[in-house]
N, C-alpha and C positions, 0 to 999 in steps of 0.2 A: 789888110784890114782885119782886124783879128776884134770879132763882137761877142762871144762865147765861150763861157767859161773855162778858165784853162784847164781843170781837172778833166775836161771830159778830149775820149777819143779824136771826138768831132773836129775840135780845136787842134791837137797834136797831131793827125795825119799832116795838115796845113803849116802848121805853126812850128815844127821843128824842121821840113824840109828847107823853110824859107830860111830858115837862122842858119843851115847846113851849107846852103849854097853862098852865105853874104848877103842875104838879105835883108831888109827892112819890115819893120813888126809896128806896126798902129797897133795899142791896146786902145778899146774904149771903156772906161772903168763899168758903163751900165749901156748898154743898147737903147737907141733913142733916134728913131730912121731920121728926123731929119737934120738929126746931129751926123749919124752915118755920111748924109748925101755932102755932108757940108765936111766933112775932113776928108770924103775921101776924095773929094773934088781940089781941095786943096794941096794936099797929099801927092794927086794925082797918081792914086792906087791902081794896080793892075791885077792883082787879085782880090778875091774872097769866100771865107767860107761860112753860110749863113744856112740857118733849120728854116722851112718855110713860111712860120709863123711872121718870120722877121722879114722875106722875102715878100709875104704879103702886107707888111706894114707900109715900107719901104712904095713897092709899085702904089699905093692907096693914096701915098702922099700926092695932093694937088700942084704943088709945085714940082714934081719928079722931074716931068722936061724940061727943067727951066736951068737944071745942073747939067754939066760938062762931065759928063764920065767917059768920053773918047779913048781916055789911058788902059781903062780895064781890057785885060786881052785872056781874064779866065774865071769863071765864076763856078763855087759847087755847092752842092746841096746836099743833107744828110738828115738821119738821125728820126723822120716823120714822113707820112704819104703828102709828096708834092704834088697838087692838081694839074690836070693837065693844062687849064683855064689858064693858071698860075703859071706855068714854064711858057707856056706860048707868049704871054706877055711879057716877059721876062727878055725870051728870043728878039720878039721884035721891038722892045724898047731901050733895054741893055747892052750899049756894043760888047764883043768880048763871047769866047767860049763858054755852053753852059752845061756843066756834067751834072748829071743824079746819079751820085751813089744810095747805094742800098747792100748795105753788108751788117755786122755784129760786132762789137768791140773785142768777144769771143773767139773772133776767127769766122769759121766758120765758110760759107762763101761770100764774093760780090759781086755785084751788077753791076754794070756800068750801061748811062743811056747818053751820046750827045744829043743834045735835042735839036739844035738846026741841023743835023745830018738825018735824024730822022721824024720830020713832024707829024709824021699817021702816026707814031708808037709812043707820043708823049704822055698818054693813059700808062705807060709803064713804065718798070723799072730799069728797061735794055736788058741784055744779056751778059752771060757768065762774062767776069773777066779773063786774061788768058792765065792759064794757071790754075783757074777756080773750077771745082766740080758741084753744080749745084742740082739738085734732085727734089720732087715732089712724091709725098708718100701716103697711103692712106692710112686711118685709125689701126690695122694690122700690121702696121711695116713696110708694106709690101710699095711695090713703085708703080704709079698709075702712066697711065698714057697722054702725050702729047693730048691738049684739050679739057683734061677732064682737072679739078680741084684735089689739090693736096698738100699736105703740109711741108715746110721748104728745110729743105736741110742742104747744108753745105760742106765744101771741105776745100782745103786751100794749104800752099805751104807756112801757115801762118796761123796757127788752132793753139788754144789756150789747151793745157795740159791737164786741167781741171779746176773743179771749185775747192778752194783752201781748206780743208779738213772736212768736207762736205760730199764726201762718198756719193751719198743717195742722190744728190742734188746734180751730182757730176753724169752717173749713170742714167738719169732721168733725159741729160741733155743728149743724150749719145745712140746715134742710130749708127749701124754696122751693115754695109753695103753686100750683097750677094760674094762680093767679089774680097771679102777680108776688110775692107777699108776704113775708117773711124770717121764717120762724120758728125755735126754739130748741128741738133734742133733748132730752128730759128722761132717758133713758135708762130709760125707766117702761114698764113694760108693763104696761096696762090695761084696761077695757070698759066702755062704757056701756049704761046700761039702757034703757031704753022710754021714762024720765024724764027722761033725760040728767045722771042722777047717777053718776059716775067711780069704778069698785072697782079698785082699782091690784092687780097681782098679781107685782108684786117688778119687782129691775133685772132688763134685759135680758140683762146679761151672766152673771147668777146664773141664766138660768133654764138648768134641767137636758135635757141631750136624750139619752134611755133608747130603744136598742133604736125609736130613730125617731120618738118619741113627744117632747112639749114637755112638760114638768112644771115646774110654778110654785109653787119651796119657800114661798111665801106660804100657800099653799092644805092646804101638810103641816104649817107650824107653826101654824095655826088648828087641826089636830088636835088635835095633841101640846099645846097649853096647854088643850084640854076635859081631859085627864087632872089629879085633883088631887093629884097627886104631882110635877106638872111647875109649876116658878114661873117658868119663862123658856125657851126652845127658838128654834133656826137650825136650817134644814137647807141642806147644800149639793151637791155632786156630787161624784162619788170616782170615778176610775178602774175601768173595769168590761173585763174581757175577755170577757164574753158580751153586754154591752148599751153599751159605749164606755164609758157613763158611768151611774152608778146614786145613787140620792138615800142623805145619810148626815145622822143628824143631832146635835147636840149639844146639851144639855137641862140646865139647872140645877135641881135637885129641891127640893119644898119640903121641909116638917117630917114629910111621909111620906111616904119616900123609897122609891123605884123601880126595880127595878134594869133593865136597860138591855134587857136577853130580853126582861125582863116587857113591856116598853113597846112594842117593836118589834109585839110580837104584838097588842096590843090595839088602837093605831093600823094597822096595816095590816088589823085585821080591819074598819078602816074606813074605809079608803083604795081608791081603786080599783084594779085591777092593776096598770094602768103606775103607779103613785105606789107601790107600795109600798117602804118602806124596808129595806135594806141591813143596818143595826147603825145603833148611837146609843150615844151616851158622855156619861158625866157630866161636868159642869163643874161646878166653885165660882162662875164668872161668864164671861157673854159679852162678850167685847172690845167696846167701845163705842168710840166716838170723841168729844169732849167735849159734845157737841150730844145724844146719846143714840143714832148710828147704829151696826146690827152691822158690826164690823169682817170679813165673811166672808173676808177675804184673808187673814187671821192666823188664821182655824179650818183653812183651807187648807193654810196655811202648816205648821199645829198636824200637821193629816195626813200633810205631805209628811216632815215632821221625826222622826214617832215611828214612818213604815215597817211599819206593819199589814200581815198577811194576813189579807184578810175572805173570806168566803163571800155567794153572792149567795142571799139568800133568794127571792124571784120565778122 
């Protein structure tokens, strides 16, 4: 079943091994879950490659179980941070294998997680692939230790040679290992655990810095989607004149709806100090980009454009 645009990586890991081998290719001209559930049931699909956005449309659907997807015997995920919420149900309502990749179009490195092989680690992205050298660094270059946050760089037999007449652009992306080796910025900030399974906690350039403190709006829309009045949440950063900068976040509500006070308080009654939020606004949808990534430069942009005066609650 092929739901995703064909220009992007996403689609061609998938979508050319299938044609390679003799396979069969469903295009859907536009993604529409319960057109999804309905051709692929028909179809009688045994794969698919879906961004989570669509994977959470899909399980939302009320009739989900009432389709026959028995055939599916492999499912993967790419391109955006998949919930753990999200893959568990997925596992258990989805017959069929369920992989989370997590790599770069770039190259760079990849993770791979199955998720019913591992269900304590499905907060992550699993670990390096074989072949793949993946490494966490700090603001100096330097390589931090098992535990602690740093930004993710990779390297694999498969690294883009650079950006097309974009010198600075190419150098920018490229960190150089103790040991001579070229690796690839992912712009990821991450940790690994004890296991050496990867929990990604958003880009680097999204992460919030409050009154001195690092805050990793990953960490505050895993709140904000325990509420079940919330069906989708970004948080970003908003100018603050007592803390430079303060988390804000924007929320799509589901069928019971939330109002914006209300939520503020009940997430930062579970937030820690530094993370707690600012204000929060409703949306009808988050800007996505056609892969399923948040556009946070257009929430930004949304901020810059409509000239709020907030108050900082912390």
């Amino acid at each position: 079943m092929v739901a995703t645009p064909l220009y992007s990586n996403t689609t061609l890991v998938s979508l050319l091994p299938t044609l390679a081998f003799g396979g069969t290719a469903v295009l859907m001209g536009k993604f529409d879950a319960a057109r999804f559930l309905e051709v692929a049931q028909r179809e009688r699909a045994t794969h698919a490659m879906l961004v989570p956005v669509q994977y959470q449309r899909i399980m939302a659907m009320p009739e989900f179980d009432s389709f026959d997807l028995s055939s599916f015997a492999f499912k993967t995920c790419t391109s955006a941070p998949f919930s753990a919420e999200l893959k568990a149900d997925v596992v258990r309502r989805w017959p069929g294998v369920m992989l989370d990749i997590y790599g770069m179009t770039e190259g760079g490195g990849t993770c791979l997680l199955y998720a019913e092989s591992h269900p304590d680690k499905l907060h992550t992205v699993g670990r390096p692939a074989p072949g793949n050298d993946v490494r966490l660094i700090d603001e100096d270059g330097n390589e931090v230790p098992p535990g602690e946050i740093g930004e993710v760089v990779g390297r694999s037999g498969i690294m883009m040679a650079g950006y097309h007449n974009r010198q600075d652009a190419t150098e920018a992306a490229t960190w150089v290992s103790p040991e001579g080796d070229r690796f690839i910025r992912h712009g990821d900030l991450g940790r690994f655990d004890e296991d050496g399974f990867l929990t990604l906690l958003g880009r680097s350039k999204d992460m919030i810095i409050s009154g001195g403190f690092n805050i990793y709006p990953q960490d505050l829309e895993s709140v904000l989607l325990q509420h079940p009045g919330v069906a989708d949440a970004a948080v970003i950063g908003i100018p603050s004149e007592a803390w430079g900068e303060t988390p804000y976040a924007f929320y799509v509500p589901s069928s019971e709806c939330v109002e914006a006070s209300e939520l503020v308080t009940w997430s930062n009654a579970r937030l820690g100090k530094t993370q707690r939020l600012s204000g929060a606004e409703p949306i009808e949808e988050l800007p996505r980009s056609a892969i399923g990534k948040v556009l946070k430069r257009e929430l930004r942009d949304r901020m810059h454009a409509e000239s709020f005066t907030r108050g900082v609650t912390r």
